[in-house]
C-alpha positions as a printed Julia matrix, in Angstrom:
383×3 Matrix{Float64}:
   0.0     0.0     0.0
   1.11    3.23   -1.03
   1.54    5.73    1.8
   3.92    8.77    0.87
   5.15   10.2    -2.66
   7.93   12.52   -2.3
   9.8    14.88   -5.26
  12.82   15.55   -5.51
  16.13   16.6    -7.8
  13.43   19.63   -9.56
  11.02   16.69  -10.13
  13.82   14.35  -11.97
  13.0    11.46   -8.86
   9.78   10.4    -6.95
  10.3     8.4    -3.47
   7.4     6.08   -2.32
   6.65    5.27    0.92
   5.15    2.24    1.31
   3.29    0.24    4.66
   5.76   -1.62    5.53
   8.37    1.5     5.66
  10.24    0.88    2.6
  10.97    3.24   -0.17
  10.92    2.83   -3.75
  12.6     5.99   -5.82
  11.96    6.2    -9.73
  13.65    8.4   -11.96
  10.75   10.81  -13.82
  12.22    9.62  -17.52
  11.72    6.3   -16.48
   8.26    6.32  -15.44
   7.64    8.35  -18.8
   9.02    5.81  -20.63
   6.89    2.76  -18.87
   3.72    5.0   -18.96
   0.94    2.53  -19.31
  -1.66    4.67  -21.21
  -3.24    4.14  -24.43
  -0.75    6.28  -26.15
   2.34    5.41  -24.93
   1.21    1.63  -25.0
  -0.7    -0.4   -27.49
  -4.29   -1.53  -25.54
  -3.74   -4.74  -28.13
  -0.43   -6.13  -27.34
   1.27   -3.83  -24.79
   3.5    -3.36  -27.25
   5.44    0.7   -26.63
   3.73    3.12  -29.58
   6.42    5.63  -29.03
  10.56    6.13  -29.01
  12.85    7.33  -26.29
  13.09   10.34  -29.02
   9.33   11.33  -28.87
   9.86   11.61  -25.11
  11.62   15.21  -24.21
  15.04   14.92  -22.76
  14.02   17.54  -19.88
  11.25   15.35  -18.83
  10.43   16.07  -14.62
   7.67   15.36  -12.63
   5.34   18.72  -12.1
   2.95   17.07   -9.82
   2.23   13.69   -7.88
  -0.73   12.77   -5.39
  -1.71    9.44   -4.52
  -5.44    8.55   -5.18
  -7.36    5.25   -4.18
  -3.88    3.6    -3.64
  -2.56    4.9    -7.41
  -0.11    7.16   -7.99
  -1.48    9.96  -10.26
   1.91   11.82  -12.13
   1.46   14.9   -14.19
   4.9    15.1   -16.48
   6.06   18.39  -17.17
   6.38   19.89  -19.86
   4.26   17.41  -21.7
   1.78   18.61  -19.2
   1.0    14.86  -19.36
  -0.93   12.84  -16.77
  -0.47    9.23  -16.09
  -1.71    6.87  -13.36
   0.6     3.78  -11.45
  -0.9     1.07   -9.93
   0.45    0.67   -6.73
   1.02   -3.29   -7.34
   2.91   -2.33  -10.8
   4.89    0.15   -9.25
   5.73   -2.56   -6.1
   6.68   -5.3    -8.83
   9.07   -3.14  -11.47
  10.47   -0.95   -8.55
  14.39   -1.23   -9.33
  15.92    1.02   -6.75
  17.47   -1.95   -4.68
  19.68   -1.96   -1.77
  21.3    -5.46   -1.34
  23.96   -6.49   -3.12
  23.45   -9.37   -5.69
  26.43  -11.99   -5.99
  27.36  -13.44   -9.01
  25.17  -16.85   -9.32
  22.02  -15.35   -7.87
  18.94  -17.15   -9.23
  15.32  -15.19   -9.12
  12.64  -16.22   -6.78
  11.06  -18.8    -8.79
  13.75  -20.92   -9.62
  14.19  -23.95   -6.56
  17.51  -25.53   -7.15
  17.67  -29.11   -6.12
  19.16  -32.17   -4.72
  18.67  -36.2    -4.6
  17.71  -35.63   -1.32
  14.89  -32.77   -1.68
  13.46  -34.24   -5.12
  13.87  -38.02   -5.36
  10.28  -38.83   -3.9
   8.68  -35.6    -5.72
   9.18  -35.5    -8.83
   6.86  -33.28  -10.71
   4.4   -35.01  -13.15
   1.12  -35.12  -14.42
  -0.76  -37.43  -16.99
  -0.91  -36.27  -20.71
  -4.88  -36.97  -20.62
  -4.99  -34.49  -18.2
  -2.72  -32.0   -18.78
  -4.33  -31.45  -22.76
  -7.85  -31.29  -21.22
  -7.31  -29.13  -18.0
  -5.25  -26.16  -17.93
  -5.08  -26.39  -14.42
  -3.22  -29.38  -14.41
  -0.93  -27.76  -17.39
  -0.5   -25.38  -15.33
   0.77  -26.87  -12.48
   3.11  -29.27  -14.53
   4.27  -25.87  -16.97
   4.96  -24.06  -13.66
   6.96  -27.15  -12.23
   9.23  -27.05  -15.62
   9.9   -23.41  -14.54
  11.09  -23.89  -10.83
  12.67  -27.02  -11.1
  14.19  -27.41  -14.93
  11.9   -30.74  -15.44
   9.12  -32.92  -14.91
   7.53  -36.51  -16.15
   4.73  -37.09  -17.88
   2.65  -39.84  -18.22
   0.33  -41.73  -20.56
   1.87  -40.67  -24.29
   0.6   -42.78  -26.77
   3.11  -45.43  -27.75
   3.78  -44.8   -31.69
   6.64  -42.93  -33.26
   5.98  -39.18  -33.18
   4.2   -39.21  -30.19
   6.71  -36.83  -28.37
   5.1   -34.12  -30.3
   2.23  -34.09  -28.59
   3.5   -32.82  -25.28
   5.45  -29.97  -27.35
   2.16  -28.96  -28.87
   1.08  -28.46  -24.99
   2.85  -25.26  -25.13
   4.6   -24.55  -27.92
   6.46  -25.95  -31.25
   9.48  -28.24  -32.45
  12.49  -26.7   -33.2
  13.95  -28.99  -36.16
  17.61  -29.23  -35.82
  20.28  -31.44  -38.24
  19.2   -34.25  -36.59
  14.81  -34.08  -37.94
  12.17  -32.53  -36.5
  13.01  -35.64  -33.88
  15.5   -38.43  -33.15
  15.95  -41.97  -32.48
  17.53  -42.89  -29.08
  17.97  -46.54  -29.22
  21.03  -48.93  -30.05
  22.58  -49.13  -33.6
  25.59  -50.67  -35.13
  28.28  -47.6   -36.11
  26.49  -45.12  -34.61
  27.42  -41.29  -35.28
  26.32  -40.67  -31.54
  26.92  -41.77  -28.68
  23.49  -41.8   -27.73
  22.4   -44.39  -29.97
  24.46  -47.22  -28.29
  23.89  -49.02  -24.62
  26.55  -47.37  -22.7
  26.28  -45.27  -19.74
  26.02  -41.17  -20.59
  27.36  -38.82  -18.4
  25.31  -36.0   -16.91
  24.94  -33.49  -19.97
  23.32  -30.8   -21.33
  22.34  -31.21  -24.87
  23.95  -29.41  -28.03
  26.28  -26.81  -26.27
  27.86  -26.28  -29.86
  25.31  -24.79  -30.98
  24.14  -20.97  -30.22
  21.86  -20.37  -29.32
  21.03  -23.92  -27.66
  18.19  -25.59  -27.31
  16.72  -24.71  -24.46
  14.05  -27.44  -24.0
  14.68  -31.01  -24.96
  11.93  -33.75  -24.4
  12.28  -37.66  -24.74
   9.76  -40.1   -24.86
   9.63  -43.67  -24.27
   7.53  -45.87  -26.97
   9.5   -49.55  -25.47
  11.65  -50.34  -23.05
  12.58  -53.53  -22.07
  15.64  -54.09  -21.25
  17.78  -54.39  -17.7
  19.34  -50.92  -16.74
  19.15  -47.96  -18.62
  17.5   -45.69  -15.84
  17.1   -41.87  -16.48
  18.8   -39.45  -14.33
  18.9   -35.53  -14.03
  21.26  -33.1   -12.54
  20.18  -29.76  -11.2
  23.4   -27.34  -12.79
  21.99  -25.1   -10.59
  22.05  -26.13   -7.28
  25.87  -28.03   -8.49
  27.46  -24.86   -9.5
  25.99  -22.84   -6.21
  27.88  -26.12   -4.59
  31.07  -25.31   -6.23
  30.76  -21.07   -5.75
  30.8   -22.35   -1.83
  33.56  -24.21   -1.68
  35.73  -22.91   -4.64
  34.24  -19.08   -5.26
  37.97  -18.45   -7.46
  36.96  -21.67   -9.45
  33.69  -20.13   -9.88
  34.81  -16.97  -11.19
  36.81  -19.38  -13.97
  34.45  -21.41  -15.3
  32.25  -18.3   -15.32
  34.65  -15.83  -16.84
  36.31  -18.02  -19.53
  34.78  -19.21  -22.58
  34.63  -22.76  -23.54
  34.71  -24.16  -27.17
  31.84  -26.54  -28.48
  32.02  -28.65  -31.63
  30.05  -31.11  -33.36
  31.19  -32.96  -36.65
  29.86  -35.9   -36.83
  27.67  -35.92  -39.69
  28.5   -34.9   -43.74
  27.92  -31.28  -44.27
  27.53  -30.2   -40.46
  30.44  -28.65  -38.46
  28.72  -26.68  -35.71
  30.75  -24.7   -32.85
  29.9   -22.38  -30.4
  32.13  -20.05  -27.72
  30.17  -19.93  -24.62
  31.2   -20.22  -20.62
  30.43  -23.81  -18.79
  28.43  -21.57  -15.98
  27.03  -18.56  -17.97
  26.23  -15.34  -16.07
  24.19  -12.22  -16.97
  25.71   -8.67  -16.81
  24.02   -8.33  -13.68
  25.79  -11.6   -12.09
  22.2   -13.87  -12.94
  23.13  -17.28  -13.49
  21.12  -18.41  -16.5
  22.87  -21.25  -18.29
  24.5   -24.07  -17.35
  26.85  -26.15  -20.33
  28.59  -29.26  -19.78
  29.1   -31.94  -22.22
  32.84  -33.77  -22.2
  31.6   -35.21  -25.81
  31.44  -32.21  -27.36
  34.22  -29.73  -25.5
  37.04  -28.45  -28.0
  40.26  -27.39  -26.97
  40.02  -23.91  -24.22
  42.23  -21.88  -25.83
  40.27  -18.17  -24.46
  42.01  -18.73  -20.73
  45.08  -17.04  -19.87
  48.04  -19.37  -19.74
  48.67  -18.11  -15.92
  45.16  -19.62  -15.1
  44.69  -22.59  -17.24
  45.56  -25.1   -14.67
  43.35  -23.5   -12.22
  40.66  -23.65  -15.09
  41.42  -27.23  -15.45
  41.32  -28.23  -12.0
  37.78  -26.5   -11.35
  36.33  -28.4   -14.46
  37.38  -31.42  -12.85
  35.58  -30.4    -9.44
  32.6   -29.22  -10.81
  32.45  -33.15  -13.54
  33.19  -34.38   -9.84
  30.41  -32.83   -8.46
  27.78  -33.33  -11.2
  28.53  -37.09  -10.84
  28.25  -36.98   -7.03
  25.37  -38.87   -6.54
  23.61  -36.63   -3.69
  22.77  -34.25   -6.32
  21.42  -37.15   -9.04
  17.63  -37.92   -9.55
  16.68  -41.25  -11.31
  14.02  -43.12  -12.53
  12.89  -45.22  -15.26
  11.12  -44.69  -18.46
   8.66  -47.02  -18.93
   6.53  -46.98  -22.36
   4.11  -43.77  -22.9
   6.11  -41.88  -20.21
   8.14  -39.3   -21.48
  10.23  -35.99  -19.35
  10.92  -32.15  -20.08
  14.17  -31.01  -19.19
  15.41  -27.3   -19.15
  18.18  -27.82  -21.03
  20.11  -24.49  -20.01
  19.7   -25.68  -16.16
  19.32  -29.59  -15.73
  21.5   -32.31  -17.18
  20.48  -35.51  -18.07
  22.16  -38.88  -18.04
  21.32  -42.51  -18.38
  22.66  -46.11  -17.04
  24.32  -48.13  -19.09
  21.62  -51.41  -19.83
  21.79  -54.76  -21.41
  21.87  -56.23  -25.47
  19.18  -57.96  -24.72
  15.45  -56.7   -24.94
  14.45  -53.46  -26.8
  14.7   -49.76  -25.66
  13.47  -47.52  -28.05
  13.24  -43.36  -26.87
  12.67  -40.2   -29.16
  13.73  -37.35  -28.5
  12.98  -33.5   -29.82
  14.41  -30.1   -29.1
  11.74  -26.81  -28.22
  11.87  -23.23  -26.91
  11.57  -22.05  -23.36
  10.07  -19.09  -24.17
   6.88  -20.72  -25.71
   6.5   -23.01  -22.51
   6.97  -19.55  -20.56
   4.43  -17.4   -22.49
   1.85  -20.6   -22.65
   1.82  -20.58  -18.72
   1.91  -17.02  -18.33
  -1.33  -16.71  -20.35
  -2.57  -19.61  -18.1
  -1.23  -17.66  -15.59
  -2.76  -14.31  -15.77
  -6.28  -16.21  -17.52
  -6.29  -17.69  -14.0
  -5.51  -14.32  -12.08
  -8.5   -12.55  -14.18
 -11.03  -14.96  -13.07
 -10.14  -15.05   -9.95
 -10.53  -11.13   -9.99
């Protein structure tokens, strides 16, 4: 609740007092800027109808008065009044006064161990999920938080995998088909397509930008072994910031090198950090794939063997097995993983019976606007 708004600088900054005694201070330009009337913002899409240019460079705030909990501006010398919703102004305020260290994660991501997600996993029947958006809700939401969930009751035929991408969004077709076979062959071109172990991994680092959804679905499995497992990058690189913050700083300062070859008239790289970091120290993306690393050759000489021994800790750490989550697919079931946060591995199993997995690549940005739709469809009603 709005209590207090306070000018100062000749207008240039507004402080608001708030209930529970904090301030918030906005800069006059940038509430100009984020004005939410219909001619500063498109009613349609929210989309911005005007530039930075159309907005004077002298812009202050000539009055401000607080009505029914809003915050009424008059913008000088447009002579231009705009109203704030308290709860919009309480959600976008930016004037901040802890310091953020490098790693920090927002408030919906839960990082993750064996030990906190073994007996929970997050999954919901496909039946379900395409018929009640409740329930696609609540499994969307879970892909969010925790980088993955199950889902159950696919239908057991080729292409099926599809079917939870239309939940939310669409296939991204990459060199290897709209989707790919995950079963054993004889002279594979991936390693994927034998009955070996895999390490923890996320998928396609070489390329940029990655795929940041990836989705595999059983259609038979039976054979001994061959259990899925996931890795929370998250919660294993806040592990090695604790115990090794100058390691941290490495892996997260340093690009690595990507490359993939393994297939006529494809030779994709990329240059991206193992731990990636925004400008404003957010971790956001989490690479690690021994297949597919090239040679480092972006850290200094004087650090390399410090860069060497943290990628050691932090393969050490992904393959500790507090921070592993398994289970098996069985056919129809299928999982979602984030594929800039969680890794994914699988057991090695036996030549005998048949295990036969698709898998598919999608966008997190499509599963994100999908639920916030849900999201604010649900908020609405309940308003």
């Amino acid at each position: 609740m709005l209590r207090t708004a306070t000018l100062g600088n000749d207008g240039r900054v507004i402080a608001l007092g708030w209930k529970d005694g904090t301030v918030s201070r906005f800069h006059a330009i940038w509430l100009r800027d984020n004005a939410l009337d219909d001619k500063t913002r498109s009613a349609g899409n929210g989309q911005r109808l005007i530039t930075i240019l159309d907005i004077p460079a002298e812009t202050r705030i000539g009055a401000a008065e607080i009505k029914g909990g809003a915050l009424e501006v008059t913008f000088a010398p447009e002579g231009k009044t705009v109203r704030f919703s308290a709860s919009w102004l309480r959600a976008h305020a930016y004037d901040r006064k802890e310091a953020r260290e490098p790693g920090w994660t927002g408030g919906g991501i839960e990082r993750w161990t064996k030990a906190t997600m073994q007996n929970s996993v997050p999954r919901a029947a496909y039946a379900d999920a395409s018929r009640d958006s409740n329930v696609l809700r609540q499994w969307l939401a879970a892909v969010r938080s925790f980088g993955f969930a199950v889902m159950d009751g696919l239908p057991t035929e080729s292409g099926a995998l599809c079917k939870v991408a239309d939940l939310f969004g669409y296939i991204r077709e990459t060199n290897y088909g709209r989707w790919f076979e995950v079963r054993a062959e004889v002279n594979p071109n991936n390693l994927a397509y034998t009955n070996l172990g895999l390490q923890a991994h996320t998928d396609n680092p070489y390329r940029d930008p990655v795929p940041t959804l990836q989705i595999l679905a059983c259609i038979e499995n039976t054979v001994e072994g061959g259990e899925s497992s996931v890795v929370d990058g998250f919660a294993v690189a806040a592990a090695l910031q604790s115990e090794n913050p100058d390691g941290f700083r490495l892996l997260s300062s340093y690009p690595a090198r990507f490359e993939y070859a393994g297939s006529s008239g494809v030779r994709l790289q990329s240059k991206r950090p193992m731990i990636e970091l925004g400008p404003d120290g957010e971790l956001i993306c989490i690479r690690f794939n021994n297949r597919s690393l090239a040679p480092a050759v972006d850290v200094p000489f004087a650090e390399m063997d410090r860069y060497y021994a943290t990628y050691r800790r932090f393969a050490e750490l992904i393959e500790d097995p507090a921070f592993e989550v398994t289970f098996k697919l069985e056919a129809g079931q299928s999982f979602i993983v984030d594929n800039t946060r969680v890794m994914h591995a699988r057991k090695a199993f036996s030549g005998s019976g048949k295990r036969w997995l698709q898998g598919c690549y999608a966008d997190k940005d499509g599963l994100l606007s999908t639920l916030a739709a849900i999201e604010h469809g649900f908020k609405e009603a309940a308003e």
